[in-house]
DSSP file (Angstrom, degrees, kcal/mol; ACC not computed):
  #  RESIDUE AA STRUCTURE BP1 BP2  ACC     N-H-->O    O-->H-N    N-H-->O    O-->H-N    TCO  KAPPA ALPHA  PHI   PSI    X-CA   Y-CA   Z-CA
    1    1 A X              0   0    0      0, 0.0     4,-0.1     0, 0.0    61,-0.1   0.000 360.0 360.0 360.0 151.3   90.6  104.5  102.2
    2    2 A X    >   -     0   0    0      1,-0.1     3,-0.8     2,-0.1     0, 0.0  -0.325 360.0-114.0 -59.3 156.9   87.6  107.1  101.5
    3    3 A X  T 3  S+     0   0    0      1,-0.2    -1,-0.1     3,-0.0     0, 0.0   0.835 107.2  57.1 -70.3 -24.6   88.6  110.0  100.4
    4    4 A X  T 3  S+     0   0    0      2,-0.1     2,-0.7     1,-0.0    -1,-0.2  -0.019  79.5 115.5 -71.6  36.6   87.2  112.0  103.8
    5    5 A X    <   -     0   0    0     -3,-0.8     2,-0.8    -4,-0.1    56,-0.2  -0.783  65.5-129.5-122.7 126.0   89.0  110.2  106.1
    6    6 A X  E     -a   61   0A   0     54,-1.4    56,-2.5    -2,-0.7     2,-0.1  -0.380  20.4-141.6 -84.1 125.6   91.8  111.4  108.5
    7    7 A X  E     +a   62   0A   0     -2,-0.8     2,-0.2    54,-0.2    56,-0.2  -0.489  23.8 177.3 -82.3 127.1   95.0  109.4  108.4
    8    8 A X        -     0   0    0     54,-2.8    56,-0.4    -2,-0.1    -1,-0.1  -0.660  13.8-158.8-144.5 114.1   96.7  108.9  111.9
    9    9 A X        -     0   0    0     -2,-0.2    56,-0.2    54,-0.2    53,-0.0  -0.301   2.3-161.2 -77.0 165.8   99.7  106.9  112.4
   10   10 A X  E     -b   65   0A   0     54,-0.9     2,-1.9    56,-0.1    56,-0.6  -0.688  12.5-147.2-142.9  68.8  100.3  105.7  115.8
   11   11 A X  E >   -b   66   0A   0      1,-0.2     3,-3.0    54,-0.2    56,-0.2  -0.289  19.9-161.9 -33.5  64.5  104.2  104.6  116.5
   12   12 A X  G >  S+     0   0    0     -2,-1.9     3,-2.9    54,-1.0    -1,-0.2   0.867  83.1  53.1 -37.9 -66.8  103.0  101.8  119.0
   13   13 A X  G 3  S+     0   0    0     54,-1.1    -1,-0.3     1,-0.3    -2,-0.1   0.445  99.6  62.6 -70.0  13.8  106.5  101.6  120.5
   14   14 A X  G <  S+     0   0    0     -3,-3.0    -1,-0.3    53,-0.1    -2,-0.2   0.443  76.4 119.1 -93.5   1.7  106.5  104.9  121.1
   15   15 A X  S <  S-     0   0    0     -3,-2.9     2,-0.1     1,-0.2     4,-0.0  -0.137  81.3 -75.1 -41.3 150.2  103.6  104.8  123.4
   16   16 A X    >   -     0   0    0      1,-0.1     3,-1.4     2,-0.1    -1,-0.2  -0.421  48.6-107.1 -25.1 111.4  104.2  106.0  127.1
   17   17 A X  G >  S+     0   0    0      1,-0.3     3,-0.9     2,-0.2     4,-0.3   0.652 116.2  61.5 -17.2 -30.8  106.2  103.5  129.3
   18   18 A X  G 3  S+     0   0    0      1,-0.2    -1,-0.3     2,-0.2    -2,-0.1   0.393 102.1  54.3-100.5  20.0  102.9  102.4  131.5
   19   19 A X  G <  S+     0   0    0     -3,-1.4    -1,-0.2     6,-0.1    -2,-0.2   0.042 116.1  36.0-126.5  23.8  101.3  101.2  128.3
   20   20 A X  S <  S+     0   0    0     -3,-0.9    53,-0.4     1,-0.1     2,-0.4   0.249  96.9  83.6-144.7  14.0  104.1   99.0  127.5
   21   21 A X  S  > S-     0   0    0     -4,-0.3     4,-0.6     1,-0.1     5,-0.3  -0.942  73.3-137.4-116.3 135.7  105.5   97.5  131.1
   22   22 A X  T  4 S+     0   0    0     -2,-0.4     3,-0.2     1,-0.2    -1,-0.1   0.702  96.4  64.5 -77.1  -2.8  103.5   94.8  131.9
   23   23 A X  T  4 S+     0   0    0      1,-0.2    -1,-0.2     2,-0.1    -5,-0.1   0.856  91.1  62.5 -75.5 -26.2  103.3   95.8  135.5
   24   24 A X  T  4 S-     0   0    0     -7,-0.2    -1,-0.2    -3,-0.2    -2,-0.1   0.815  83.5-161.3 -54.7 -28.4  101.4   99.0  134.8
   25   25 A X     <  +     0   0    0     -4,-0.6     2,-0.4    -3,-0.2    -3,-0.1   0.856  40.8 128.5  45.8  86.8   98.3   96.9  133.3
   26   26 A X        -     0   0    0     -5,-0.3     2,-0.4     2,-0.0    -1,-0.2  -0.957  43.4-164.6-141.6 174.0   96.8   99.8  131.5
   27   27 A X        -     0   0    0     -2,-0.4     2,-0.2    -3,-0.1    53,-0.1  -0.964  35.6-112.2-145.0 150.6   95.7  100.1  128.1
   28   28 A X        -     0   0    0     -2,-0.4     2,-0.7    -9,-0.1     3,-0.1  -0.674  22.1-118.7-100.9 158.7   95.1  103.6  127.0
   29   29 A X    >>  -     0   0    0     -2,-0.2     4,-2.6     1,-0.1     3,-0.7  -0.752  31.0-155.0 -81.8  95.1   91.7  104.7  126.3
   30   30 A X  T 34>S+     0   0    0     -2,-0.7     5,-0.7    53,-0.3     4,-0.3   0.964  81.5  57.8 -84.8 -25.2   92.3  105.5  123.0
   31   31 A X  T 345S+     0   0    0      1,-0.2    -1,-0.2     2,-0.2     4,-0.2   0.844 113.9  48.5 -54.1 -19.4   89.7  108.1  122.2
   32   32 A X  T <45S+     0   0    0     -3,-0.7     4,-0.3     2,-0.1    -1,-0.2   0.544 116.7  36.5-101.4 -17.2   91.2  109.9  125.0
   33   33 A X  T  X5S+     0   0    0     -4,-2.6     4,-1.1     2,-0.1     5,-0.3   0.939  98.8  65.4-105.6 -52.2   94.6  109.7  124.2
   34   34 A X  H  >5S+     0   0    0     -5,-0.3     4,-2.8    -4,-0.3     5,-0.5   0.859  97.3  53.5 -44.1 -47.2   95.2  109.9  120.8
   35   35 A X  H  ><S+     0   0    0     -5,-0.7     4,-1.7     1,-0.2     5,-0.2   0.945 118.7  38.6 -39.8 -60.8   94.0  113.7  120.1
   36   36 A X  H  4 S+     0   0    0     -4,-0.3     4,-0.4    -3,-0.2    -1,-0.2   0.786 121.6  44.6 -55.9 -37.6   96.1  114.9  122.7
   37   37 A X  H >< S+     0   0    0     -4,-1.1     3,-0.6     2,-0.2    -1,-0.2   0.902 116.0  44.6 -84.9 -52.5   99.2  112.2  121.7
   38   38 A X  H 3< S+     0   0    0     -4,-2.8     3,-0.4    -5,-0.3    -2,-0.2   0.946 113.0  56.4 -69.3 -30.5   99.0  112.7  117.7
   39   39 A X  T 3< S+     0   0    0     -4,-1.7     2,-0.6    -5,-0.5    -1,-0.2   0.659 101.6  54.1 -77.8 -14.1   98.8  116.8  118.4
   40   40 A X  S <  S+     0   0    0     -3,-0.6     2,-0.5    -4,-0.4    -1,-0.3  -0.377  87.3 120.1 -98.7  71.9  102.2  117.0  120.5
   41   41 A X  S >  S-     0   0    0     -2,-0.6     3,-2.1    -3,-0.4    -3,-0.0  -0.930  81.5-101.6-158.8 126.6  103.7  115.4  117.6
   42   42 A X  T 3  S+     0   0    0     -2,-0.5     3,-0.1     1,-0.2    -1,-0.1  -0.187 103.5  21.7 -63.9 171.7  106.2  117.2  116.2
   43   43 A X  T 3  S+     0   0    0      1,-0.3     2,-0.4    -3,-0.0    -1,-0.2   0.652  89.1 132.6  49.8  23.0  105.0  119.1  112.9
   44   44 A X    <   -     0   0    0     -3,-2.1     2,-0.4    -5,-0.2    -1,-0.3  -0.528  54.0-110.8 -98.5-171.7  101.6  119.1  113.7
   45   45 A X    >   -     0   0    0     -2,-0.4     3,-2.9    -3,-0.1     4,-0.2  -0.712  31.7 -91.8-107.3 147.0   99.3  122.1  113.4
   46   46 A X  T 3  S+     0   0    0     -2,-0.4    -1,-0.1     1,-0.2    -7,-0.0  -0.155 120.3  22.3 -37.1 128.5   97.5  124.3  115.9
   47   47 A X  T 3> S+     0   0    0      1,-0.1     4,-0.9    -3,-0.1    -1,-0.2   0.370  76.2 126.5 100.3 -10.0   94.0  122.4  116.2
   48   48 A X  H <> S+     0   0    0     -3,-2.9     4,-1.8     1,-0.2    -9,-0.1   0.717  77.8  56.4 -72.0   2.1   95.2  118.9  114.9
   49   49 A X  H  > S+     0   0    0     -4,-0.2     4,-3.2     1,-0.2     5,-0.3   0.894 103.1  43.4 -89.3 -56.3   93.4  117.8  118.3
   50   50 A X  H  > S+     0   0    0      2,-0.2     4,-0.6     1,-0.1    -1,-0.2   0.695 119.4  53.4 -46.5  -9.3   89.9  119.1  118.1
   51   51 A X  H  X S+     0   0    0     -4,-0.9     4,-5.4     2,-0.2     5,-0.3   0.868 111.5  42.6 -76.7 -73.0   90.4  117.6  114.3
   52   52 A X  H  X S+     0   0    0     -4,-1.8     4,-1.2     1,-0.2    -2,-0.2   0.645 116.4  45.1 -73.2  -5.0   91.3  114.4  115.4
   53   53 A X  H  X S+     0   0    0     -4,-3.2     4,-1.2     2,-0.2    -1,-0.2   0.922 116.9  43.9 -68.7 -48.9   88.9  114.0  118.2
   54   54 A X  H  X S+     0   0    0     -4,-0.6     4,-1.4    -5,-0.3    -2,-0.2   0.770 114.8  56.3 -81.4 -33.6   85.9  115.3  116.2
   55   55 A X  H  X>S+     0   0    0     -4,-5.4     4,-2.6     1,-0.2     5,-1.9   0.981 111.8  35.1 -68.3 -47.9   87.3  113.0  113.4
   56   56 A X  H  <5S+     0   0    0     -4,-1.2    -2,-0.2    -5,-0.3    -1,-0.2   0.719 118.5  54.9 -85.6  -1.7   87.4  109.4  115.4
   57   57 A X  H  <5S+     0   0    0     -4,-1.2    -1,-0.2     1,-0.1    -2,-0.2   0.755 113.3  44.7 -80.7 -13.2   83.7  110.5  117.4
   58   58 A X  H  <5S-     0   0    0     -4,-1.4    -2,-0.2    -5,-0.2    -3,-0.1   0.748 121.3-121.7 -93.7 -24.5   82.4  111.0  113.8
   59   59 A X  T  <5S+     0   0    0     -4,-2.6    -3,-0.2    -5,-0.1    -4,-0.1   0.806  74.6 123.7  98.0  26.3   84.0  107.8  112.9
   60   60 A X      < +     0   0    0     -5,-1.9   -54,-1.4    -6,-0.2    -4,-0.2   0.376  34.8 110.9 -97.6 -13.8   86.3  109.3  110.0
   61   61 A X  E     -a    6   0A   0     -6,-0.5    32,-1.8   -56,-0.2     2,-0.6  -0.121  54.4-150.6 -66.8 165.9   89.8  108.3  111.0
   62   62 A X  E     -ac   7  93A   0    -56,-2.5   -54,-2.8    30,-0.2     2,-0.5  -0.973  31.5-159.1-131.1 110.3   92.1  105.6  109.0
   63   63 A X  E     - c   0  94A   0     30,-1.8    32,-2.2    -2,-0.6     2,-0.5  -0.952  13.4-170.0 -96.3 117.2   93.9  104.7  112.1
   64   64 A X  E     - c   0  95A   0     -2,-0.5   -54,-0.9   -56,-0.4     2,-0.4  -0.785   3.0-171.0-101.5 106.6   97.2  103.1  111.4
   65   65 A X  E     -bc  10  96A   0     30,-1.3    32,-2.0    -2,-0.5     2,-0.4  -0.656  15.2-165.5 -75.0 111.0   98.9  101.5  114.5
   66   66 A X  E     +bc  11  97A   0    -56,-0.6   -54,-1.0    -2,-0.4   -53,-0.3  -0.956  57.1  24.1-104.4 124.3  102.6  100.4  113.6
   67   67 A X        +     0   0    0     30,-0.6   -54,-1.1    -2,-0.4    -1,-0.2   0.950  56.2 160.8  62.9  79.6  104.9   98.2  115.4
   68   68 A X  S >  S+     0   0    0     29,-0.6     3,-3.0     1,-0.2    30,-0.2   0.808  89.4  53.1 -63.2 -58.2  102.6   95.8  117.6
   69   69 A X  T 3  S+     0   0    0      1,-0.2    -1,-0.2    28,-0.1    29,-0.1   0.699  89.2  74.4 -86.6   2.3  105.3   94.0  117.7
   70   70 A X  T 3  S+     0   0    0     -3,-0.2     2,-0.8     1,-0.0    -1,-0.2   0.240  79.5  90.6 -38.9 -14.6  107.7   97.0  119.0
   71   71 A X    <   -     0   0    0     -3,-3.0     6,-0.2     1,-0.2     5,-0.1  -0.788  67.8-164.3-103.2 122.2  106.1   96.5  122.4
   72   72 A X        +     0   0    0     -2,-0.8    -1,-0.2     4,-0.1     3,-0.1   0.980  61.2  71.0 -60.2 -53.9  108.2   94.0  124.2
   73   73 A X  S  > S-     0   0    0    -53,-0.4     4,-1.6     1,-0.1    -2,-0.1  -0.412  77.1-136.0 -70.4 144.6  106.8   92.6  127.0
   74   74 A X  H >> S+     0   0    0      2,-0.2     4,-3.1     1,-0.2     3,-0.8   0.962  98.1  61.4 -72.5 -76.1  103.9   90.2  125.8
   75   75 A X  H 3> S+     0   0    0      1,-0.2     4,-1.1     2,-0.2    -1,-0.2   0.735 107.8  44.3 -24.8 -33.1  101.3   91.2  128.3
   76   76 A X  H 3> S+     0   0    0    -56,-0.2     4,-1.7     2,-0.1    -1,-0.2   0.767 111.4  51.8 -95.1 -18.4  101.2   94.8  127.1
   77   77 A X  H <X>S+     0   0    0     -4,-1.6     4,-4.4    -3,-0.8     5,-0.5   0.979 110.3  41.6 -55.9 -45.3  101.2   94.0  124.1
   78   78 A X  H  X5S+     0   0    0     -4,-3.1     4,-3.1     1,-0.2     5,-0.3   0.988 116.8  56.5 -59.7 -36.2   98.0   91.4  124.1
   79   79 A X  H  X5S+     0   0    0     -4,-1.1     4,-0.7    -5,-0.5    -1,-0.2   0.757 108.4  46.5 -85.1 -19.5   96.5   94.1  126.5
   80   80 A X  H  X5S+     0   0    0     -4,-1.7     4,-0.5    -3,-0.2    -1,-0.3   0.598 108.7  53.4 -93.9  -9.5   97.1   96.8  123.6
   81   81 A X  H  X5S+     0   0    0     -4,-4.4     4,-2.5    -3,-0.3     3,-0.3   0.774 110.5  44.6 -73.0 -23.6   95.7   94.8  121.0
   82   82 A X  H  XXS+     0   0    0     -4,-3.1     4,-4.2    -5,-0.5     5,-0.6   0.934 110.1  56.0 -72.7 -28.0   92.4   94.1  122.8
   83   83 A X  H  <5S+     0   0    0     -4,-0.7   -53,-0.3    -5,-0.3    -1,-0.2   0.825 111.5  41.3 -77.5 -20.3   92.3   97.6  123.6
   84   84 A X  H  <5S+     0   0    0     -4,-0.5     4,-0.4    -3,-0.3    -1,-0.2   0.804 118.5  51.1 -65.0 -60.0   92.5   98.4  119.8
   85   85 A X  H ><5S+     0   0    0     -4,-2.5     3,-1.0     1,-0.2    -2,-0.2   0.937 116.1  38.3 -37.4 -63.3   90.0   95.4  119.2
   86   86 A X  T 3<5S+     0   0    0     -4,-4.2    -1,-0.2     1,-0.3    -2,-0.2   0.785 114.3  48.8 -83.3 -14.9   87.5   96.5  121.6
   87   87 A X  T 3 <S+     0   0    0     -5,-0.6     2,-0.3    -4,-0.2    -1,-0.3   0.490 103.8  61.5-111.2  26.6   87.5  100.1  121.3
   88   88 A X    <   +     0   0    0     -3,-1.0     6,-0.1    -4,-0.4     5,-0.0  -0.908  56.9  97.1-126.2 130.7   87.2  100.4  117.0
   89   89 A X        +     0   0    0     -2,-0.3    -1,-0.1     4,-0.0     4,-0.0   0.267  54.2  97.1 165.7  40.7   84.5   99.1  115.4
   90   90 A X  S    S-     0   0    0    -34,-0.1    -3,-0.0    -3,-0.1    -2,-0.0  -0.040 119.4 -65.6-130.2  32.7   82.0  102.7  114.9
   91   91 A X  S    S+     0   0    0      1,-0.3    -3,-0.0   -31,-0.1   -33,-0.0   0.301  96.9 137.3 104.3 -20.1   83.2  103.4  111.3
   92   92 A X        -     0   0    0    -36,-0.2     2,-0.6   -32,-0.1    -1,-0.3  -0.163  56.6-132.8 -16.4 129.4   87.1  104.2  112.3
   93   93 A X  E     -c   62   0A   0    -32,-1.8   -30,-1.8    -4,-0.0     2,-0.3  -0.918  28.6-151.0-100.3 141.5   89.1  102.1  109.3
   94   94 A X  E     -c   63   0A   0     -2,-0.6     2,-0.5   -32,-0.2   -30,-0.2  -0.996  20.0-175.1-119.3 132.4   91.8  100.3  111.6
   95   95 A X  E     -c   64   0A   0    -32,-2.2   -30,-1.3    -2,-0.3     2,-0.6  -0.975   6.6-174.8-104.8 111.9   95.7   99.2  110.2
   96   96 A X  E     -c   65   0A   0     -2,-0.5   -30,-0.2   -32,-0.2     2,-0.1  -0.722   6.2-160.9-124.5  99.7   97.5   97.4  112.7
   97   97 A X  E     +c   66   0A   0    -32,-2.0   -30,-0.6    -2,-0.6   -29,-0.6  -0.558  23.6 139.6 -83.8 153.0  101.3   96.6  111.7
   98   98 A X        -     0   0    0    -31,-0.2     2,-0.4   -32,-0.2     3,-0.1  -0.769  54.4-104.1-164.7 173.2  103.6   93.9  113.2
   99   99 A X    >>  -     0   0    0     -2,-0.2     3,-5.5     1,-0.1     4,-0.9  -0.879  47.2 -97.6-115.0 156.7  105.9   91.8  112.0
  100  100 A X  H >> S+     0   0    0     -2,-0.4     3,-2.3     1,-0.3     4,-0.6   0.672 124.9  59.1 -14.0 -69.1  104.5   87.7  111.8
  101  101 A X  H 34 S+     0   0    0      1,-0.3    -1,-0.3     2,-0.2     4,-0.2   0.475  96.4  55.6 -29.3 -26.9  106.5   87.5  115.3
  102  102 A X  H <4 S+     0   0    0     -3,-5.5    -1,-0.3     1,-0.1     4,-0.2   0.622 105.7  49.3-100.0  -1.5  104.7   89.9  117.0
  103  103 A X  H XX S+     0   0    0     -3,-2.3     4,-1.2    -4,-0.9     3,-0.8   0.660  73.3  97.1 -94.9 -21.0  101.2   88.3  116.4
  104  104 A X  T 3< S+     0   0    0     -4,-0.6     4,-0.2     1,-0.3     3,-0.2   0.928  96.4  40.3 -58.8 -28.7  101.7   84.7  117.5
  105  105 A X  T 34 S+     0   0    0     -4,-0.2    -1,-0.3     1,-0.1    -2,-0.1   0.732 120.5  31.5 -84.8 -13.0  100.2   85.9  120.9
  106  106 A X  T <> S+     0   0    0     -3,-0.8     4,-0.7    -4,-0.2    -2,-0.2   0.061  81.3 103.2-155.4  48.8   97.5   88.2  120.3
  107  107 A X  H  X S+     0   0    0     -4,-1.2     4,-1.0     2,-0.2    -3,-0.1   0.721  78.9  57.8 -49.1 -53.9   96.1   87.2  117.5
  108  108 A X  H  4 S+     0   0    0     -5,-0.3     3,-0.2    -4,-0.2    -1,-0.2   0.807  93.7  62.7 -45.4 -39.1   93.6   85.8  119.1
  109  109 A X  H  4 S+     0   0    0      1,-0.2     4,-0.2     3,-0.1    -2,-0.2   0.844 108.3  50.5 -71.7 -36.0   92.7   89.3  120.8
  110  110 A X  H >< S+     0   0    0     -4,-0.7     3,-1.0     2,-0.1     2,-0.5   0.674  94.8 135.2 -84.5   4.2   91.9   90.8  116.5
  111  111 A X  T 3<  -     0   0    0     -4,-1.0     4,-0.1     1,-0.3   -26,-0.0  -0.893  68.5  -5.4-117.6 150.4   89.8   88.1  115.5
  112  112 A X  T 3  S+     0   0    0     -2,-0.5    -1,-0.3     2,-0.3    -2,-0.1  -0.649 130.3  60.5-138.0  28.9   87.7   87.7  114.4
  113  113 A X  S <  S+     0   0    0     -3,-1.0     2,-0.4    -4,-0.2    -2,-0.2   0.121 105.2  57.0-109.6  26.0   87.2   91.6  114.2
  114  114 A X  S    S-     0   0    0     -4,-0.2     2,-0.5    -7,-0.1    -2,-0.3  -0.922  74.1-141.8 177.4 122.1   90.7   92.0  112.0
  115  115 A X        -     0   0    0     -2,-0.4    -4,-0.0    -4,-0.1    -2,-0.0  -0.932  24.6-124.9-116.6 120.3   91.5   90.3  108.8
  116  116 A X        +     0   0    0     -2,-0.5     2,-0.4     2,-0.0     0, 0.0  -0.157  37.2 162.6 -59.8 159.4   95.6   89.0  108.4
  117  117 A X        -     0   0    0      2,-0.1     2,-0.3     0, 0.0    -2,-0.0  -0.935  15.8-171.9-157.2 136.7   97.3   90.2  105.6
  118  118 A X        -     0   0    0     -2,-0.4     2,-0.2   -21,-0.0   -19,-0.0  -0.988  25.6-115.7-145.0 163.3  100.9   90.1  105.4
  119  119 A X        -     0   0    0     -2,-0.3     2,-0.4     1,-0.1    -2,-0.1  -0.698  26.1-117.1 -91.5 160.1  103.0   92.0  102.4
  120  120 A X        -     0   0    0     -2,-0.2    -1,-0.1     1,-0.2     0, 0.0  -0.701  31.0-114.4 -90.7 115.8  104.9   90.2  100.1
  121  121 A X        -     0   0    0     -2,-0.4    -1,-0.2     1,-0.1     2,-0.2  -0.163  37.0 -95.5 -67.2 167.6  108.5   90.9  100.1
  122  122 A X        -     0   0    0     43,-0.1     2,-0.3     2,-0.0    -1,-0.1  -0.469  31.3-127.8 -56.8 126.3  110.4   92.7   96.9
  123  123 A X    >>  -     0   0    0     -2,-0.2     4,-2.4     1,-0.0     3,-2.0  -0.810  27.0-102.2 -78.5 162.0  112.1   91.2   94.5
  124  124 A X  H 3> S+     0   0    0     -2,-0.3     4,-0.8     1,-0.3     5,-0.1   0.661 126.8  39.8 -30.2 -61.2  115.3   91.8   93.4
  125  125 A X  H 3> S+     0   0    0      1,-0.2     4,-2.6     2,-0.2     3,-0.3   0.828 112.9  55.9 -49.3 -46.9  114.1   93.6   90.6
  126  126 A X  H <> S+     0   0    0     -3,-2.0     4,-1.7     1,-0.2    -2,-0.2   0.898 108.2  48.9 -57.7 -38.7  111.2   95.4   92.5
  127  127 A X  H  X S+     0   0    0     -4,-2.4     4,-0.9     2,-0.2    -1,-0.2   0.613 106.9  55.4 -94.9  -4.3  113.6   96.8   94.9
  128  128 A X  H  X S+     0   0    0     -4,-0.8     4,-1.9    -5,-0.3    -2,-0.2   0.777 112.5  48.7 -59.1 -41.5  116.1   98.1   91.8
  129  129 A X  H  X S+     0   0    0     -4,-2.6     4,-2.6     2,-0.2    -2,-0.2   0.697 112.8  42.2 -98.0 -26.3  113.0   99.8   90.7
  130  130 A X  H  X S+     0   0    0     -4,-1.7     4,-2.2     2,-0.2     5,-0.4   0.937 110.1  59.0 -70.2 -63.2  112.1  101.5   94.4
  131  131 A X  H  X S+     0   0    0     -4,-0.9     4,-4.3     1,-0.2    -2,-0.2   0.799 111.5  40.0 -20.6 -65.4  115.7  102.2   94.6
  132  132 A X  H  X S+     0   0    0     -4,-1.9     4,-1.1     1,-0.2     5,-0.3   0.984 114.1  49.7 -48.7 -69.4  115.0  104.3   91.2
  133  133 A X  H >X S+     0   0    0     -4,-2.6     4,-1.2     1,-0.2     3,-1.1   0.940 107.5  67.0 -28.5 -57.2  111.7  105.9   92.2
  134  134 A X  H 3< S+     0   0    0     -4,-2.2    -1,-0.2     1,-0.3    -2,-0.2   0.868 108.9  25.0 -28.3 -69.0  113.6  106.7   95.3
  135  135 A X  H >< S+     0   0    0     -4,-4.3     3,-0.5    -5,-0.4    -1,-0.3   0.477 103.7  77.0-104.8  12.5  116.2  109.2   94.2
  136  136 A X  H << S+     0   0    0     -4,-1.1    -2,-0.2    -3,-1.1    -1,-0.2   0.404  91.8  69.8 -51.3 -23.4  114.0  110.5   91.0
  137  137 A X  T 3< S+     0   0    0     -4,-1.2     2,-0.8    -5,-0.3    -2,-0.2   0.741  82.5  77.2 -73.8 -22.5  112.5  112.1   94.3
  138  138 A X    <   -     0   0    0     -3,-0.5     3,-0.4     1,-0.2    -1,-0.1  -0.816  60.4-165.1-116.9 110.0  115.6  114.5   95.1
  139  139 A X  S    S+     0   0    0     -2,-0.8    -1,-0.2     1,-0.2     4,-0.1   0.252  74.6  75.9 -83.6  30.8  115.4  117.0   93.0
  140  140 A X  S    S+     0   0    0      2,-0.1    -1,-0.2     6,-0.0     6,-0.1   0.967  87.5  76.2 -57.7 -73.7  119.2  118.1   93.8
  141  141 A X  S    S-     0   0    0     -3,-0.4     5,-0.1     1,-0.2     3,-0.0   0.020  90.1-115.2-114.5 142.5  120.4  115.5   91.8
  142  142 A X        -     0   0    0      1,-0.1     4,-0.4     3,-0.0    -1,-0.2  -0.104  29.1-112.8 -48.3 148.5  120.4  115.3   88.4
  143  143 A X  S >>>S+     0   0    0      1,-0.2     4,-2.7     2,-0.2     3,-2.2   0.991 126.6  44.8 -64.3 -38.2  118.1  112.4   86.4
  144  144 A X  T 345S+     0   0    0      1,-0.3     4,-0.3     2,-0.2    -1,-0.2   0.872 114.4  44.0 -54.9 -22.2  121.8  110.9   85.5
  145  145 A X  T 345S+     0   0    0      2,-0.1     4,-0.3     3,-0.1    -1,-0.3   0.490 114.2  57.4 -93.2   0.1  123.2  111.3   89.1
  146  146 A X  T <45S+     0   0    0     -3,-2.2    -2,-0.2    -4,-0.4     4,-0.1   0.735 113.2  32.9-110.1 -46.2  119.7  109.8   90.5
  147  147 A X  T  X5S+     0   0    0     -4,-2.7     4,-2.3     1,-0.2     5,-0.3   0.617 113.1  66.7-112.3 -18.6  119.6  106.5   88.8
  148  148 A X  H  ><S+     0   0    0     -5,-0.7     4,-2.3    -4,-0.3     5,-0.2   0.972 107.6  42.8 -49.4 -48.3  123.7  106.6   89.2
  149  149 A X  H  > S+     0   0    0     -4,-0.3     4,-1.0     2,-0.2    -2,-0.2   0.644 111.7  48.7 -85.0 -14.4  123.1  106.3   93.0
  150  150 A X  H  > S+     0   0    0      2,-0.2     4,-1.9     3,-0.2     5,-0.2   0.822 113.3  49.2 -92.9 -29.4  120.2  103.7   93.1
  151  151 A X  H  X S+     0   0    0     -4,-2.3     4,-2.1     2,-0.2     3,-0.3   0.960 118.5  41.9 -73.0 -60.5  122.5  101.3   90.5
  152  152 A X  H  X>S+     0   0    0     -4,-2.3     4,-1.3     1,-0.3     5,-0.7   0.922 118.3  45.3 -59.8 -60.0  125.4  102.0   93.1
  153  153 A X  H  X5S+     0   0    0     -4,-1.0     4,-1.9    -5,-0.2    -1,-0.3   0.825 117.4  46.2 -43.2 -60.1  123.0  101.5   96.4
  154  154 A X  H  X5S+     0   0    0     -4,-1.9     4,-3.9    -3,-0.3    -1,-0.2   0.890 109.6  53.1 -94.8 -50.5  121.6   98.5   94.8
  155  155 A X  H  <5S+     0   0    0     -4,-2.1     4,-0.5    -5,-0.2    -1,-0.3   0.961 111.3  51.3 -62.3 -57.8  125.1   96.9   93.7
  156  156 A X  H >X5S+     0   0    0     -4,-1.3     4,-2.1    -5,-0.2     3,-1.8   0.889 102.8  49.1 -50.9 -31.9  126.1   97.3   96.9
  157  157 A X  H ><<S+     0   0    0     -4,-1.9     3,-1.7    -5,-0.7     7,-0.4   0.999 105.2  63.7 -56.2 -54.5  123.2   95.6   98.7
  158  158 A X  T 3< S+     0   0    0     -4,-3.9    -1,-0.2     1,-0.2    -2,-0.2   0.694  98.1  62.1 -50.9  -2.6  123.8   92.5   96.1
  159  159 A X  T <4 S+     0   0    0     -3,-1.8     2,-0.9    -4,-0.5    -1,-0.2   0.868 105.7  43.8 -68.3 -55.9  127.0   92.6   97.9
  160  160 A X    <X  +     0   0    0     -4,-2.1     4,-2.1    -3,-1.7    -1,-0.2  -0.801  60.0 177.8 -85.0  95.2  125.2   91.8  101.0
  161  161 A X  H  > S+     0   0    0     -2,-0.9     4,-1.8     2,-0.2    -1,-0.1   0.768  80.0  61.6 -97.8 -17.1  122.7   89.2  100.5
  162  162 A X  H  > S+     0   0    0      2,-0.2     4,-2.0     1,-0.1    -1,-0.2   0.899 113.1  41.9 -57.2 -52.1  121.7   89.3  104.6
  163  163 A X  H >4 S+     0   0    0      1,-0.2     3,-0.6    -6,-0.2    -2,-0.2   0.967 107.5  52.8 -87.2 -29.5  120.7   92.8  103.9
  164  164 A X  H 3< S+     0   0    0     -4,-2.1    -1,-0.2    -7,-0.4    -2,-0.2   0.934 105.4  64.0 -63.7 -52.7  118.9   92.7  100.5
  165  165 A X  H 3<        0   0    0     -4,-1.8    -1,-0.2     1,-0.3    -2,-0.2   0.818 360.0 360.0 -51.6 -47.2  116.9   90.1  102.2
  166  166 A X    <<        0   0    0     -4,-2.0    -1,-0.3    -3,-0.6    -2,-0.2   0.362 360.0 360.0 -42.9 360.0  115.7   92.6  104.7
């Protein structure tokens, strides 16, 4: 993303109950809900609304919406990807994660404005090597005690071959 551009995750299944029941039919207006929604957000700062308002009329946000497929019922969901569809497209970069499973119905409602992507799981090795990065991060721990606790996490997971899959 440019570098002036204001990152705001959006925890889709954490929306408000009447934007995820399909009886409610709504789809939030997101220019009007997100300032107010990302600022009661724990650890933000006095002002992050007038920020993020000023930021997505000025067309500066990196919006990323995560877990599409976190809203259960299919009707709000399709009805909150069109509403995502129709109401980006003034210079806003838009992210929208899901997992495959959560698209097969309202796909149709991001294209052709939406390009698929999907990430490429770890390998074995790749996920040895987050594992390392991982606890190189706490500085408690000693470098020897660091990369001790990612071989042990990671020998266990090879234990579990259901969960290393994950």
């Amino acid at each position: 993303a440019d570098r002036d551009r204001v990152p705001v995750y959006i925890a889709l299944g954490q929306l408000p109950p009447h934007y995820q029941e399909a009886d409610e039919r709504q789809a939030p207006d997101w220019r009007s809900f997100l300032p107010a929604y990302v600022a009661r957000q724990p650890g933000m700062a006095t002002g992050a609304e007038v920020l993020i308002r000023q930021a997505l009329t000025e067309g500066r946000c990196l919006l990323l919406f995560d877990g599409l497929d976190e809203i259960a019922d299919r009707q709000a969901r399709a009805r909150v990807a069109r509403s995502i569809a129709q109401q980006f497209g003034d210079g806003n970069r838009v992210v929208v994660g899901s997992r495959p499973g959560g698209l097969v119905e309202v796909e149709g409602a991001l294209l052709p404005r939406f390009r698929r992507c999907q990430i490429e799981r770890f390998t074995e090795e790749q996920i040895h090597q987050f594992f390392r990065f991982w606890y190189s991060q706490d500085e408690s721990l000693s470098e020897e005690k660091a990369q001790a606790q990612a071989m042990e996490l990671f020998g266990d997971l090879q234990k579990r071959p259901e969960v290393l899959k994950l």
